[in-house]
C-alpha positions as CSV (number, residue, x, y, z in Angstrom):
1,X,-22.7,-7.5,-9.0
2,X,-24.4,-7.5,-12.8
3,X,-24.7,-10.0,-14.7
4,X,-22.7,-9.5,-17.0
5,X,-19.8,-8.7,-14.3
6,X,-20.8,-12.4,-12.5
7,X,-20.0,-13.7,-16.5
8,X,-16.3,-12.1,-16.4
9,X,-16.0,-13.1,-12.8
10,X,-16.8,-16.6,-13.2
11,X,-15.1,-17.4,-16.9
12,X,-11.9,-15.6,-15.0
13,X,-12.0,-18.4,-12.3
14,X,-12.2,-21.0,-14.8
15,X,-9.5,-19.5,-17.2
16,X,-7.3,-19.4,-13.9
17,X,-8.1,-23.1,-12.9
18,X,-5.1,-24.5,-15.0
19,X,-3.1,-21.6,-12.6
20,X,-4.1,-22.4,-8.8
21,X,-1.9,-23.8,-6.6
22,X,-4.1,-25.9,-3.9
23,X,-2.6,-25.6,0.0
24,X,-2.3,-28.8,1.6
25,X,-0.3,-28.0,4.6
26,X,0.9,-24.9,6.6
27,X,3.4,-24.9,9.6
28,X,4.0,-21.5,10.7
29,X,7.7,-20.3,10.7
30,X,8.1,-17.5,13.3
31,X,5.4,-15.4,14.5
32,X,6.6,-11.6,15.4
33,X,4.2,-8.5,16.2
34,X,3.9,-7.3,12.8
35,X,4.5,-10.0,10.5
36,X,3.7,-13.7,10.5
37,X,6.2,-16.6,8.7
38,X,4.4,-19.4,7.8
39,X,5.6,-22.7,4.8
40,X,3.0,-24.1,2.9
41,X,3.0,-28.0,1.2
42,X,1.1,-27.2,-2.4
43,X,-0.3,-29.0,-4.8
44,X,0.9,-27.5,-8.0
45,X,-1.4,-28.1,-11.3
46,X,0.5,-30.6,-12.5
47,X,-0.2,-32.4,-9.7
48,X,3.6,-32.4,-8.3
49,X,4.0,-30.8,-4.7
50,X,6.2,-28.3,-3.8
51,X,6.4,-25.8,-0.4
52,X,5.8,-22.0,-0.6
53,X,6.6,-19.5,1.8
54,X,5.2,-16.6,2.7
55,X,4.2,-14.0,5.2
56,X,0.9,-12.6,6.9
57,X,0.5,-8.9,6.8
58,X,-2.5,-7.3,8.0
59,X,-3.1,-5.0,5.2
60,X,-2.3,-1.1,5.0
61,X,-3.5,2.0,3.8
62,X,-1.8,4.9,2.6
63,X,-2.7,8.4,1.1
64,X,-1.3,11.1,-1.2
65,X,-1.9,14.9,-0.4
66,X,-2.6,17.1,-2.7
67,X,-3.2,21.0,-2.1
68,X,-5.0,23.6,-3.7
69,X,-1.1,24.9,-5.1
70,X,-0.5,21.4,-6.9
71,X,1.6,20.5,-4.8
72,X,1.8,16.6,-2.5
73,X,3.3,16.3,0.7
74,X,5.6,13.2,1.7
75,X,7.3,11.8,4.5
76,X,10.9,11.3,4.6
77,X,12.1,8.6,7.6
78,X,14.6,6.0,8.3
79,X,13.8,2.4,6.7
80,X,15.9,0.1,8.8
81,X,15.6,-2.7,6.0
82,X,17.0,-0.9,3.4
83,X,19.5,1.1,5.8
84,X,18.7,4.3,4.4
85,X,16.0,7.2,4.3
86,X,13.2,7.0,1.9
87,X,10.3,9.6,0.4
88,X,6.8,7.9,0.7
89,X,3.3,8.8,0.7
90,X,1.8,8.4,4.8
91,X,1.5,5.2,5.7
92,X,0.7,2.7,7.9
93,X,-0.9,-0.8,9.0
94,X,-4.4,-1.9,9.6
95,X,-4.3,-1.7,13.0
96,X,-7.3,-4.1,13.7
97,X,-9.0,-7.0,11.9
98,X,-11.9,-5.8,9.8
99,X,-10.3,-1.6,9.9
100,X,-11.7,0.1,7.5
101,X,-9.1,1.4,5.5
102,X,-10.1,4.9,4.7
103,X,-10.2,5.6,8.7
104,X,-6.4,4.1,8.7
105,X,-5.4,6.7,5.7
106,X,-7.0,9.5,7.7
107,X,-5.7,8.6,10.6
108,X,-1.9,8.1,9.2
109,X,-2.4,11.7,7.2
110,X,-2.7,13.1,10.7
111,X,0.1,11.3,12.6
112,X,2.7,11.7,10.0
113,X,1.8,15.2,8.3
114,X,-0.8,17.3,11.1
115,X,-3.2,17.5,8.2
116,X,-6.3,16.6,7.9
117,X,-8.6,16.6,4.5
118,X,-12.1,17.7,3.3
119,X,-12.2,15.2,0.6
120,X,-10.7,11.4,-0.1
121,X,-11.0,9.3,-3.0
122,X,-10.2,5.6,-3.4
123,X,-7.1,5.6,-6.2
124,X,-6.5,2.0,-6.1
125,X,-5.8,-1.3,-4.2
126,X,-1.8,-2.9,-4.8
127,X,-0.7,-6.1,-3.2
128,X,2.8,-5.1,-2.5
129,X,4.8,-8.4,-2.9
130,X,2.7,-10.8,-4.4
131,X,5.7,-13.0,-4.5
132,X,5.8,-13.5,-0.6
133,X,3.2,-12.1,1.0
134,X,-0.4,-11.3,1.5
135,X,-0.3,-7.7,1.9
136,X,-2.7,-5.5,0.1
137,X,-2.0,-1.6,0.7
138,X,-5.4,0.7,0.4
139,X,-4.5,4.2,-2.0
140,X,-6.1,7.2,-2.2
141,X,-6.1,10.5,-3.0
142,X,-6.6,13.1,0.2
143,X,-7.1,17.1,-1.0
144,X,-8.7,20.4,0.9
145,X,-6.4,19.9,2.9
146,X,-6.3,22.1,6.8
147,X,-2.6,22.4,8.0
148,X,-2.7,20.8,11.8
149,X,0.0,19.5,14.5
150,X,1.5,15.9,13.2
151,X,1.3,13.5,16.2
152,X,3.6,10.1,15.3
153,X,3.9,7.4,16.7
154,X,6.4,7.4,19.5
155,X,9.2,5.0,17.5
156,X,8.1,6.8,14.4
157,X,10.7,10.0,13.4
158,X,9.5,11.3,9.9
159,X,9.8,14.8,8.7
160,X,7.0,16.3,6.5
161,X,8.1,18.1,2.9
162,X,6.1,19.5,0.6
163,X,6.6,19.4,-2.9
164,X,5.4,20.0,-6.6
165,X,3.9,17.3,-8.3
166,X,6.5,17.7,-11.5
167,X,9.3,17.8,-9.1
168,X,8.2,14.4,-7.2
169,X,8.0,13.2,-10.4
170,X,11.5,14.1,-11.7
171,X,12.2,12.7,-8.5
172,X,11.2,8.8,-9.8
173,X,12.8,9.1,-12.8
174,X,15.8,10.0,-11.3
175,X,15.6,7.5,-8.9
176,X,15.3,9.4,-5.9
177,X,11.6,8.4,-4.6
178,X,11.9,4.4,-5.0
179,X,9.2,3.5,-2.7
180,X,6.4,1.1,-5.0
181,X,3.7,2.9,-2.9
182,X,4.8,6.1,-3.5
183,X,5.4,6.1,-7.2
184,X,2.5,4.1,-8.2
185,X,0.0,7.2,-6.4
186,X,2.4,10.3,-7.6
187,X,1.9,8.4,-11.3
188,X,-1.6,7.8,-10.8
189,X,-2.1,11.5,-9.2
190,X,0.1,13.0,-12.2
191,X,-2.7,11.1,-14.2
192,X,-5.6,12.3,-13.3
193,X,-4.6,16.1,-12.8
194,X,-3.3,16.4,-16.6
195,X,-6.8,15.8,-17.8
C-alpha cells in the first residue's frame, strides 16, 4: 500500500468511527447448507443497543462473456425465491473457504455455458445485500472465448442464450434482466467497450 493510499485508508476509518456499530453478542438463528442465520446485540454510536440480523454467505463469483461478435452469453433458470425465470451472468458460490475467486468464475463459465476463455479481467467486487448479509460477489469480464460442452450441476437446469450487448441492454431498461449481478456487469461491459 503507498503512503499516501495508508493516508486515505486510515482518515476513512476515523471519518467512519461516528458510523460503526460494535457487536456485543451473536446467537445463531438456523444454520442450513448454504446460508447461515445468525442475531447480533449491537452497540450503536450513541451508545443505545439494538439487535441486527443477518446471514453468512460464503462469497461468489460470477462472469460476463463476451465474444469476438460483441455479443454476451447469459443463463436463463428457474429462481425458486422469486417463483420465476431470470437472465443472469454464470454464477455461483465459493465452494471452499479461502477459493480463489477467478478459479470459481472459470469454473461456473464452464458448468453453465461449455465455454471456456483465453482471457479474464477483474470488473469489480459488489456486496449484494449489504442490508442483511455478508456476501461479496467477485465480477469479471471472460472474452476469447472456445465453444465447449456445458456440464451443470445435477439440481442446476439453465439454458445458455447468446445475445448482443445493445439488446441485453434494452433488456434492463425494459425491465426484463432484473438480476443486480447481471445489470451492474452488462453496464459496466457496455462501459468499457464504447471507448
Amino acid at each position: 500500500m503507498l503512503r499516501s493510499e495508508k493516508e486515505n485508508w486510515l482518515k476513512n476509518r476515523e471519518i467512519d468511527a461516528n458510523l460503526v456499530e460494535k457487536t456485543l453478542s451473536t446467537k445463531p438463528i438456523y444454520t442450513g447448507r448454504l446460508l447461515h442465520v445468525y442475531e447480533d446485540r449491537v452497540l450503536l454510536p450513541n451508545g443505545r443497543e439494538t439487535t441486527r440480523e443477518w446471514i453468512k454467505h460464503p462469497g461468489a463469483a460470477a462472469v460476463i462473456p463476451y465474444t469476438d461478435k460483441g455479443e454476451i452469453i447469459l443463463v436463463r433458470q428457474y429462481r425458486y425465491p422469486l417463483q420465476q425465470v431470470t437472465w443472469e451472468i454464470p454464477a455461483g458460490k465459493l465452494d471452499k473457504e479461502g477459493e480463489d475467486p477467478l478459479m470459481c468464475a472459470k469454473r461456473e463459465l464452464g458448468e453453465e455455458t461449455g465455454y471456456i476463455a483465453q482471457r479474464y479481467t477483474k470488473l469489480f467486487t459488489m456486496a449484494t445485500t449489504a442490508g442483511f448479509s455478508n456476501e461479496y460477489i467477485h465480477i469479471y469480464l471472460a472474452e476469447g472465448l472456445e465453444s465447449g460442452v456445458k456440464h451443470p450441476d445435477e439440481d442446476e437446469f439453465v439454458e445458455t442464450v447468446v445475445l448482443p450487448l445493445e439488446k441485453a441492454l434494452e433488456m434492463i431498461y425494459n425491465n426484463s434482466i432484473i438480476d443486480a449481478k447481471t445489470m451492474a456487469a452488462i453496464l459496466q461491459v457496455a462501459k468499457m467497450k464504447r471507448k
